[in-house]
N, C-alpha and C positions, 0 to 999 in steps of 0.2 A: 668552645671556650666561652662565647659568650651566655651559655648557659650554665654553662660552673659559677660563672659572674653574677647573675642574676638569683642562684640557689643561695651563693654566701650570703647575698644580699638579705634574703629573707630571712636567714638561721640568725642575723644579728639583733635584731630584734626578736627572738622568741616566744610566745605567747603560749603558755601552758594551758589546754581544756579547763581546768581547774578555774584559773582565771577569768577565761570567757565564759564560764558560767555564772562564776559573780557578775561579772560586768551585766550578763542576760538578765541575774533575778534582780540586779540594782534597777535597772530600764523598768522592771518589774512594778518597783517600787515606785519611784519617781512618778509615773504616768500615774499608775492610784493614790500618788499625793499630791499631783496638781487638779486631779478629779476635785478633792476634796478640798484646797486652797481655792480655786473656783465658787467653790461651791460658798466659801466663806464671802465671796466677792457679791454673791447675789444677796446673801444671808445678812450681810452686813448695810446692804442698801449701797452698795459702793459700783455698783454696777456701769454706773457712768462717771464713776470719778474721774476717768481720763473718756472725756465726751468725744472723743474720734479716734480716729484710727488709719493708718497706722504711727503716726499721729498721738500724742496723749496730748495734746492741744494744737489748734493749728498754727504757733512758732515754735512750740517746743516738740521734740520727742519724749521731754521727762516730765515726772509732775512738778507742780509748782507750789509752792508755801500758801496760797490762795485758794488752792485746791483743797485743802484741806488734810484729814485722816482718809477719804473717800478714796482721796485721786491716789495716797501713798498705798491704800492696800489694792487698787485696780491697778497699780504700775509697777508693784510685787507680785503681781500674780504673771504682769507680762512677762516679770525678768525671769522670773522660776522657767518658762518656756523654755530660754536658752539650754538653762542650768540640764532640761529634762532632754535638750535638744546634742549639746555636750555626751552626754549617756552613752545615747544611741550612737554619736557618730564613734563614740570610743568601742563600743563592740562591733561595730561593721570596721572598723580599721583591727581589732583583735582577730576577726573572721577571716579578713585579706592574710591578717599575720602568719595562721597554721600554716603548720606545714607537718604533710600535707596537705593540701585545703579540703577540708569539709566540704562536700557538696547537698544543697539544700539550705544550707545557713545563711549564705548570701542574699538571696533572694527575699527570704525575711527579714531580715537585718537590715535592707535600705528599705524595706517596705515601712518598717518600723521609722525609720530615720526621717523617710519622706510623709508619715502619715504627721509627724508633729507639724510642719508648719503647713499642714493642711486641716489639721486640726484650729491651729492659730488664723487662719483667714476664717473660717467661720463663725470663730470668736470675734475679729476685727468683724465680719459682718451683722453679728447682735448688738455691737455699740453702733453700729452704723443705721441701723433700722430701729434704733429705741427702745434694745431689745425686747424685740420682739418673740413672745414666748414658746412659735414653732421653730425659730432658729435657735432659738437658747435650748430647746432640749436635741437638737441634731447637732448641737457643740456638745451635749453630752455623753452622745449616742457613738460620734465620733471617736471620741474618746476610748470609748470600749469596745471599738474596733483595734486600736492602736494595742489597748492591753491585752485585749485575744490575741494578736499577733506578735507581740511581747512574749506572752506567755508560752507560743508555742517555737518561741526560736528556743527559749529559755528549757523547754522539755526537749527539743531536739540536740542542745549542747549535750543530752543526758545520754543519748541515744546512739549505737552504731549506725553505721550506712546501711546496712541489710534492707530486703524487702519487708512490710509491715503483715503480720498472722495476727487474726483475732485471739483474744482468748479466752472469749464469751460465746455460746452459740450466736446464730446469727438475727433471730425476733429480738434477745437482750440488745443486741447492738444497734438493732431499728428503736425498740424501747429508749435507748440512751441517746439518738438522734431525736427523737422527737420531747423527748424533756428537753435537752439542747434548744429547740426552736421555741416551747413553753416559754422556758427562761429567758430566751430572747424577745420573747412577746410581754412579759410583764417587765420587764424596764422597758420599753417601748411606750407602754400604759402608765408606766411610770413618771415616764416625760408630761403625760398630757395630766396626769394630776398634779405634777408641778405646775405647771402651766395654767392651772386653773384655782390656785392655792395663793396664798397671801404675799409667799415672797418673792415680788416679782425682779427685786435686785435693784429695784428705784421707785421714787414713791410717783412719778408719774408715768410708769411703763404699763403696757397695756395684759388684761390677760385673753388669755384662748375663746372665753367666753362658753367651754364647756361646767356645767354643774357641777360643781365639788362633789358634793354628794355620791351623785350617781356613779361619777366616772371614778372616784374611789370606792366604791361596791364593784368593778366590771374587774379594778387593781386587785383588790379584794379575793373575788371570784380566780383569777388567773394562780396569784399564790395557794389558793387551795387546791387546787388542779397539777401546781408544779409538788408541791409538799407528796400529795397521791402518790407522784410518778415518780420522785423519790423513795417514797417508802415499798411500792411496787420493787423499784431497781434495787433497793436494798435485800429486801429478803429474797429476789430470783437468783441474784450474784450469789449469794451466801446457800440456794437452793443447789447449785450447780456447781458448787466446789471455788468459785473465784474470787479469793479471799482479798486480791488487791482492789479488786473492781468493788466488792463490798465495802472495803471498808472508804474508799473514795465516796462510794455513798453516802454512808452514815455523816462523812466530813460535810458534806453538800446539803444533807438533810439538817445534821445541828446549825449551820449557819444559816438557812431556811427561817426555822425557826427562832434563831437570834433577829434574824432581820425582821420580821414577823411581827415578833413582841415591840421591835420598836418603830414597827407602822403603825400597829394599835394606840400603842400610850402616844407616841405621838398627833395620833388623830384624834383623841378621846380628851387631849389638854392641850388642844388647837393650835398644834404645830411650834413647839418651840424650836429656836433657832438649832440648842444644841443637840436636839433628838432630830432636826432634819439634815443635820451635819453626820453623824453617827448611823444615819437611813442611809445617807449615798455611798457611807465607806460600807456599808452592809453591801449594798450592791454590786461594787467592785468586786467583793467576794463572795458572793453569790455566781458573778459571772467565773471568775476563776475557778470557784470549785463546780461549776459546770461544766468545765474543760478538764480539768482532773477526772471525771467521771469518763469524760469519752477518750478520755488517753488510756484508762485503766482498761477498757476494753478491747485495747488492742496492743502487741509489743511490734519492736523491730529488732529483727535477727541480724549479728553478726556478717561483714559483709563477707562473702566466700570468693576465696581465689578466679582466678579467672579462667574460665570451659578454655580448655586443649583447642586449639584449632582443628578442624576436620582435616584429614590425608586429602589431596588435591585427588581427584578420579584420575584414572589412566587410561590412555587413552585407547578410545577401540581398536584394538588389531595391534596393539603393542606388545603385548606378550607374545602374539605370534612372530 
């Protein structure tokens, strides 16, 4: 009886897959818009507009008319947190809803929930340290943990329960692993040419104290290396028949290249605001269709019924 109770319970509220996939690719969203509102917080020199934490002054938690434009867009970018923090916790409550429950989706889903305000202490520790330009790119880096793991609840709402089959031989799939870690290493390098670049997000924050120069030639070097391992993965997928897995390539390779040109022109007309606001959104999708590539090389099958129980054995000497 009281499980009859608790099943009505849940069908009254129903939540259509349909749904929790918007809700997934909204999270989606969200987290690669607060990447880029962020991003406008350093870009804007507003970095310390609200000078503690958690805390935007130490009587207020809001900003104050004396703080200026600085402190209103450093205490916009906190509130967006909520807004991005809300998302999440609407698709892990959409995740409890099915029925029956998803398994796998969970897990993600509070991973995702719990990585935002773990995201936001990190951030509360770069205004705490003056931001300082190795915490301010692990508040980046952060981040793009949160949208990896966004993104792959977001392809798992797509997906049945079944077990995962390649559908690439198996060097393609080592190939598409090791671009995956490439591409992870050049936003890494990423950070540390922010870090050593003009906008430090306040005009008295300190930088990395690595050479511009050089450490965007290593930036440099890495995207030629990932761009390769694209165009490699492009033509082996399209060599071996796997046309999803190709054409996820090509997606990865053209935003490669969009992102590309505007690390150049960027670098070449000394880093304007708006071409290093339109680098980070490149980035965010650069990692995204990095993930599209190594989902493409593998599916999951339809989950199948459940194996028959084995006949219980008989016992010796019972036939006799």
């Amino acid at each position: 009886m009281r499980r009859i109770r608790s099943v009505k319970r849940s069908v009254r509220f129903p939540v259509s897959p349909t749904l929790l996939r918007r809700l997934a690719f909204a999270s989606i969203i969200a987290n690669v818009a607060i990447v880029v509102t962020g991003g406008a917080v350093r870009l804007t020199a507003s970095g310390l507009g609200c000078p503690t934490w958690p805390r935007c002054t130490d009587e207020s938690y809001t900003t104050t008319s004396e703080m200026g434009v600085h402190g209103v867009i450093e205490f916009g970018n906190r509130l967006l947190t909520f807004a991005v923090g809300i998302i999440a916790l609407a698709v892990v409550l959409a995740v409890l809803a099915q029925v029956p429950r998803r398994r796998g989706l969970l897990p993600l889903a509070v991973g995702v929930l719990f990585g935002i305000p773990a995201q936001a202490v990190i951030g509360g520790v770069t205004v705490l340290t003056n931001l300082n330009p190795w915490v301010v790119g692990l508040h980046f880096l952060a981040s793009m943990v949160v949208i990896a793991a966004a993104y792959a609840l977001w392809r798992r709402t797509g997906e049945p329960d079944g077990p995962v089959t390649p559908t690439v031989p198996a060097p393609l799939r080592t190939l598409a692993r090791i671009t995956t870690v490439v591409s992870a290493s050049v936003l890494v390098v990423g950070t540390w040419v922010t870090g050593s670049g003009p906008h430090a997000g306040d005009q008295g924050a300190a930088r990395n104290g690595l050479d511009p120069e050089s450490i965007s030639q290593v930036h440099a070097d890495g995207v030629f290396l990932l761009i390769g391992l694209s165009v490699a993965l492009f033509f082996a997928f399209r060599a071996v028949g796997a046309s999803r897995a190709a054409r996820a390539a090509g997606v990865l390779l053209a935003v490669e290249l969009g992102q590309g040109l505007i690390g150049f022109v960027q670098y070449f007309t000394h880093l304007p605001a708006v071409l290093v606001a339109a680098h980070m959104l490149g980035s965010c999708l650069v990692l995204l269709a990095t993930l599209g590539v190594l989902w493409a090389t593998r599916e999951r099958q339809p989950a199948g019924p459940p194996a028959p129980a084995a006949p219980a054995a008989e016992p010796v000497g019972a036939a006799a």
